[in-house]
C-alpha positions in Angstrom: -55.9 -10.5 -8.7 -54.1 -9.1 -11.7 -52.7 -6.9 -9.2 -51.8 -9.3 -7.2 -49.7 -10.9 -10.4 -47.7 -7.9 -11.3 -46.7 -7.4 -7.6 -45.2 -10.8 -7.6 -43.5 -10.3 -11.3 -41.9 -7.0 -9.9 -40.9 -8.4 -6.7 -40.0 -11.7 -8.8 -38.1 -9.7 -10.9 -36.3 -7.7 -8.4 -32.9 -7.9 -6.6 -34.4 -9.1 -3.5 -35.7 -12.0 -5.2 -32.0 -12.9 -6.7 -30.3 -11.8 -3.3 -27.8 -15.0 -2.0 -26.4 -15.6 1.3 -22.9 -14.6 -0.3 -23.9 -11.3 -1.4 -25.5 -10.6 2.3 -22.2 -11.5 4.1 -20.3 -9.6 1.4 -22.5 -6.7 1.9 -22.0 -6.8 5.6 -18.1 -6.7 4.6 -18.9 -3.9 3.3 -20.3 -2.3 6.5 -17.9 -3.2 8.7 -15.4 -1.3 5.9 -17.3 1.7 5.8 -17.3 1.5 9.5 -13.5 1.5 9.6 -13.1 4.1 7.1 -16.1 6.6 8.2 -15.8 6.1 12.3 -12.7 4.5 12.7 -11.2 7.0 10.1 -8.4 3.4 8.8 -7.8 4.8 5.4 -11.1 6.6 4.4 -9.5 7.4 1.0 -9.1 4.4 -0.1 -11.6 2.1 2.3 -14.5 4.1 2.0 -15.0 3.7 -1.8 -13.6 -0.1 -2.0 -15.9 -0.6 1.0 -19.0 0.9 -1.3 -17.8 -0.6 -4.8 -18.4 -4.3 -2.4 -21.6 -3.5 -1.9 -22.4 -2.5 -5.0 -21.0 -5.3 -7.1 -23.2 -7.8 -4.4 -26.5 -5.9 -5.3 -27.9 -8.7 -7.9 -29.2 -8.2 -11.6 -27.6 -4.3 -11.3 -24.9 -5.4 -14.0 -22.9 -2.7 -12.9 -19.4 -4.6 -13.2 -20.9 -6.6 -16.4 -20.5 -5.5 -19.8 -21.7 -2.0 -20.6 -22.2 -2.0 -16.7 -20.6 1.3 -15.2 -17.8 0.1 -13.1 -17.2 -2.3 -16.0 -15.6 0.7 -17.7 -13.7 2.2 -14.9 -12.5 -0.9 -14.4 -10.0 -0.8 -17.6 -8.3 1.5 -15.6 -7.5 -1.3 -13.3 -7.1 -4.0 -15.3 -4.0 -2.3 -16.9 -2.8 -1.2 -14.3 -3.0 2.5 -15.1 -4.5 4.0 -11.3 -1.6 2.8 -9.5 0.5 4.6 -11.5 -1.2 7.7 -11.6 -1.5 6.8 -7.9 2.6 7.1 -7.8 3.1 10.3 -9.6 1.1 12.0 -6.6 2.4 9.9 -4.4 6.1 11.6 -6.0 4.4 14.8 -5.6 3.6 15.1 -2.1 7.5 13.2 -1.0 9.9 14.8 -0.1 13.5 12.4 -0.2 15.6 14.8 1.1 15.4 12.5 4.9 17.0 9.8 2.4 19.5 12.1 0.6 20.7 13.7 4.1 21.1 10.1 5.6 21.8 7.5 2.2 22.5 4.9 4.6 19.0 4.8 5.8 18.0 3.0 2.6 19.2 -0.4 3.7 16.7 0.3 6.0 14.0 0.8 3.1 15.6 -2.4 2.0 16.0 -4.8 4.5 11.8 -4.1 5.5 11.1 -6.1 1.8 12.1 -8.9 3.8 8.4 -9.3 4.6 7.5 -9.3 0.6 9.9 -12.6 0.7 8.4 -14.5 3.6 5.0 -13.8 2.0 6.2 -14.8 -1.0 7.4 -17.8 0.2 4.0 -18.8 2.4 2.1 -18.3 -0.5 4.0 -20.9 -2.4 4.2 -23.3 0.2 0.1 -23.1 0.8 -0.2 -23.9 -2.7 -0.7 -20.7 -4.6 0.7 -20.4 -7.8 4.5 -18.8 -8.2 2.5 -15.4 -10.1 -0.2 -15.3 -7.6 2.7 -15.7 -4.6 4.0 -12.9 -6.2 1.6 -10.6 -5.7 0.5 -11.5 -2.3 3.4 -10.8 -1.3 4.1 -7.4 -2.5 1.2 -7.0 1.0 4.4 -7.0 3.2 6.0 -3.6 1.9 2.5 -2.1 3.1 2.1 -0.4 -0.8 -1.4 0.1 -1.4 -0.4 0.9 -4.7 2.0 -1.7 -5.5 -0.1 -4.2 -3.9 -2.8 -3.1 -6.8 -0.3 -3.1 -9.6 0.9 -6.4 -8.9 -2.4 -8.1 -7.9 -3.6 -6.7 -11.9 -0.6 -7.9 -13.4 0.2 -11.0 -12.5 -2.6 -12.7 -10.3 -6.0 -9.9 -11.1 -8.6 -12.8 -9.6 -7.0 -11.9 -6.4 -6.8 -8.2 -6.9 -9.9 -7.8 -4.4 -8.3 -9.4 -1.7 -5.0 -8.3 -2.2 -6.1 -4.8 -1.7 -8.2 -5.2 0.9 -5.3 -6.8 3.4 -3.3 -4.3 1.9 -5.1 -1.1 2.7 -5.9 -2.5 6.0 -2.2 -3.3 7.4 -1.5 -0.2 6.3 -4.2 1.6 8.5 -3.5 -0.7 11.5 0.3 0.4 11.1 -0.6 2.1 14.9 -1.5 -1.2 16.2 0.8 -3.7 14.7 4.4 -2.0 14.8 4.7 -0.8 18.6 4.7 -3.9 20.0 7.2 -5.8 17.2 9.2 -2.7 17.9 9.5 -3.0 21.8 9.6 -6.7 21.2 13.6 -6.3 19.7 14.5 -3.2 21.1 16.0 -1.7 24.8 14.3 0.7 26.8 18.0 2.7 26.3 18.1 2.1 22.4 14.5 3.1 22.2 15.6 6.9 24.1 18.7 7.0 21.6 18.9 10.6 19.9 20.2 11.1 16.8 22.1 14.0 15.4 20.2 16.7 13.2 20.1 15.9 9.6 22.3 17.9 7.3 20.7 20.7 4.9 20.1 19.2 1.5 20.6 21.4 -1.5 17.7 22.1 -4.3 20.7 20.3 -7.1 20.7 17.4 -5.0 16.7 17.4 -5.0 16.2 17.5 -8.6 19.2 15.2 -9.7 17.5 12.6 -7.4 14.9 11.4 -9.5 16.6 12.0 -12.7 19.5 9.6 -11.7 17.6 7.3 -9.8 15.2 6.8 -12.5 17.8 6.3 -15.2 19.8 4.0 -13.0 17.1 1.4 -11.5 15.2 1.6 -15.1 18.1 0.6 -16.9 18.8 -2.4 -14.6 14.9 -3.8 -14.4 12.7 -2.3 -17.2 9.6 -3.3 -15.9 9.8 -1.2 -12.8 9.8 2.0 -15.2 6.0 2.7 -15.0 6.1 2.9 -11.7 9.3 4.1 -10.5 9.2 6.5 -13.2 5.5 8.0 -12.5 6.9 7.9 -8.6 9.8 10.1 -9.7 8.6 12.2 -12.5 5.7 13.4 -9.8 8.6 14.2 -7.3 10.2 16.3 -10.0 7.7 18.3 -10.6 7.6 19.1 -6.9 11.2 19.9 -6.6 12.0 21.7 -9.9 9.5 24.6 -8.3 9.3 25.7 -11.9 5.6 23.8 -12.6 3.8 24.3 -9.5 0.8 24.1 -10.9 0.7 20.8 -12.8 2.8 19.4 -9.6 -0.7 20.9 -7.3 -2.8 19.1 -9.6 -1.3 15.9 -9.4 -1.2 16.1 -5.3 -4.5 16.4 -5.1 -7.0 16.9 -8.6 -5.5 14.0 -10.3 -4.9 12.0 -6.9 -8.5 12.1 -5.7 -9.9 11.2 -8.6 -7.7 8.2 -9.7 -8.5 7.2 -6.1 -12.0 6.9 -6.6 -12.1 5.0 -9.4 -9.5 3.1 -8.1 -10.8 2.2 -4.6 -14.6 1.7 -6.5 -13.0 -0.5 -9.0 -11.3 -2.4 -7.1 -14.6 -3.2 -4.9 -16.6 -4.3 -8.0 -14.2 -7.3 -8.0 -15.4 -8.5 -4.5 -18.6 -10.6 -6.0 -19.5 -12.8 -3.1 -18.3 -15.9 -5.8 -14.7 -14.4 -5.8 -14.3 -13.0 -2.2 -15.9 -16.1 -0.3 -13.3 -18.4 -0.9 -10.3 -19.7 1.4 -8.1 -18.8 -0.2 -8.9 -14.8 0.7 -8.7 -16.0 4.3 -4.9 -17.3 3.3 -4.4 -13.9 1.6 -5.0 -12.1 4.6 -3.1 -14.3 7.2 -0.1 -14.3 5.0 -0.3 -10.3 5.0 -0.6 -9.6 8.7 2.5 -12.1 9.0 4.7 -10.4 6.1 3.6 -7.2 7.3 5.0 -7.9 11.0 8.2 -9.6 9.4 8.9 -6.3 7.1 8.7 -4.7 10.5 10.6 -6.7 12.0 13.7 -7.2 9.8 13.7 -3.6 9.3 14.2 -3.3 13.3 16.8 -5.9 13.2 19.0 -3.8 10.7 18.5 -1.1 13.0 19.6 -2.9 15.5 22.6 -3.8 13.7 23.4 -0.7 12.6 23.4 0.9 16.0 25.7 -1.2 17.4 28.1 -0.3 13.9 27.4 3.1 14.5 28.4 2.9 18.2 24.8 3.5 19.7 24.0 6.8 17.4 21.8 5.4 15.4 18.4 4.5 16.6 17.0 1.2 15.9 13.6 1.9 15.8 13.8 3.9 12.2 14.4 0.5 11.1 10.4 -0.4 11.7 9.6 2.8 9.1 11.4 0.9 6.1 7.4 -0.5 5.5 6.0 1.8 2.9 3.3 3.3 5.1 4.0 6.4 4.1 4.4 8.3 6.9 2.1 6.5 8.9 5.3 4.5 9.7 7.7 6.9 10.2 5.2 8.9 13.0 5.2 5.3 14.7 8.6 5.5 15.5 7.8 8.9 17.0 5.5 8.1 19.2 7.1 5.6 20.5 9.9 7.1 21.1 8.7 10.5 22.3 7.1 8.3 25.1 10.5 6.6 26.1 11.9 10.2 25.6 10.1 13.1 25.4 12.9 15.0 23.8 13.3 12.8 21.3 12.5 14.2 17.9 12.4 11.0 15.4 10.6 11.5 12.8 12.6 12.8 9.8 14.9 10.2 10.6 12.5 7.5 10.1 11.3 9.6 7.3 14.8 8.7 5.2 13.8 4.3 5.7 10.4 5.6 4.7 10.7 6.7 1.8 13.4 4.2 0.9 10.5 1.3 1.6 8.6 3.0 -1.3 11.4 2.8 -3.8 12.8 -0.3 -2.3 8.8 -2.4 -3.1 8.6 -0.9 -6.2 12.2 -2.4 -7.2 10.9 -5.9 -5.4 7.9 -5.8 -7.8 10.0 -5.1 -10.8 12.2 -7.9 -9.6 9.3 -10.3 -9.8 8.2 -9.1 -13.1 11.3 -9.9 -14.6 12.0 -12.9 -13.3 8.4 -14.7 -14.1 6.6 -13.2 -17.0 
């Protein structure tokens, strides 16, 4: 009998006693991520560990995002928002912006694709969320991971979970969601267009890049420094060539690392109380819309543009102004290596790329500015 009794106390006592219908459904959230990551390989960096730091958080009684609980202290890392921008130094690393310098008119390109971050912006406000939160949600429609993060900590962090989640998935269903948007507002003739070869960019022109652009865009919105200037400081270690082995160490040491505690962090705030909620279903509707709009003003530029240019511009590089870095840009591609095999697209797309990177980071700073 007193057997009996202490098998009940432990099982009493024991996470399955505790366990909630939210934490099952969140933990089968979790699955399905880890299925996406591990089978469907849609951003296994970053999906895999968020999809395990769900599950985790949604065990009960483990504490482990509590005080003194051990996602608890990775997650200061998170809270102030120092991952992301560890994030954008190798992110800066492993860039190369010489697409952008060979072709500078290819960042109105990078530009016009923030249009997405507005119309988020906007359908946040209008279903209620406040201006901060709006904010942050829609950073989603650049399709920065990173950004996405650094905002959703900054300004709106009880959203942070959901915010990265749409984030990180747009960006993996880039394959899926830009063809059609593309072939939507384009010509079977505009789509076969080929452009001219880039011009050679010079090693001065490399490292003068960051240097000026940093000065520049920090002097006209000071909050954008910790990110811009991490973005930039890591791609001038890359192009310097004179501290190869601090730039290899922030490509890939540094970057792997950040991006586990990161993507595990970022998991431990998807506690069945905070995920289950509406307004995480709004979160996610509004991104998948910005996300198409970003593609699509970025087409309709294009599309402008070719016409400017008298047809020797394709308009399709316009869809790789998203920040999907290069996920994007190889988009464009294949799409248009299957309207023209010959066609060779994808450092051209690589210039709006890259642009789309620098271009949400500026929209964040904007927002920063402007409300806190």
């Amino acid at each position: 009998m007193n057997l009996l009794i202490k098998i009940l106390e432990i099982f009493t006592g024991s996470g399955y006693a505790a366990l909630r219908g939210g934490n099952l459904v969140m933990i089968l959230i979790g699955a399905v991520l880890l299925y996406l990551a591990i089978v469907k390989k849609y951003e296994p960096l970053l999906l895999l560990p968020i999809a395990f730091g769900a599950i985790l958080v949604n065990l009960p009684l483990s504490g482990i995002m509590e005080d003194h609980g051990f996602l608890h202290y990775l997650y200061f890392g998170t809270k102030h928002e120092l991952y992301p921008i560890l994030i954008f130094m190798g992110v800066g690393a492993m860039t190369d912006f010489g697409p952008l310098l060979a072709n500078p008119i290819t960042l109105l390109l990078g530009a016009a694709a923030q249009g997405g971050v507005f119309v988020a912006l906007l359908g946040a406000v209008l279903l209620g969320f406040p201006l901060k939160a709006a904010s942050a949600i829609g950073i989603i429609g650049g399709a920065d991971g990173p950004t996405s993060i650094y905002m959703a900590a900054k300004m709106s962090p009880e959203y942070l979970g959901a915010i990265a989640v749409a984030s990180y998935s747009y960006m993996s269903l880039v394959p899926l969601i830009q063809p059609p948007i593309i072939k939507w507002l384009t010509k079977a003739d505009e789509r076969k267009i080929v452009m001219q070869q880039l011009r050679p960019v010079s090693r001065l022109e490399k490292v003068l890049f960051p240097i000026v652009t940093t000065i520049l865009v920090g002097l006209l919105l000071p909050p954008v420094v910790p990110l811009l200037g991490s973005l930039m400081f890591g791609n001038l270690m890359k192009e310097s060539m004179v501290v190869d082995r601090i730039s290899d160490t922030a490509q890939n040491a540094l970057m792997n690392i950040v991006t586990i505690f990161l993507g595990l962090t970022v998991g431990g705030t998807m506690a069945a109380e905070n995920f289950l909620q509406w307004t995480t279903i709004k979160i996610i509707i509004l991104g998948l819309v910005a996300f198409g709009c970003g593609t699509a003003a970025g087409v309709g530029l294009g599309n402008v543009m070719c016409k400017l240019s008298g047809g020797k511009i394709n308009p399709m590089i316009g869809a790789a102004g998203v920040s999907a870095v290069p996920m994007a840009a190889r988009v464009v591609q294949t799409v248009g290596q299957k309207e023209n095999p010959a066609n060779f697209l994808l450092m051209h797309a690589m210039g709006p790329n890259v642009a789309g990177v620098i271009g949400t980071a500026v929209a964040a700073g904007v927002f920063i500015s402007l409300l806190q």
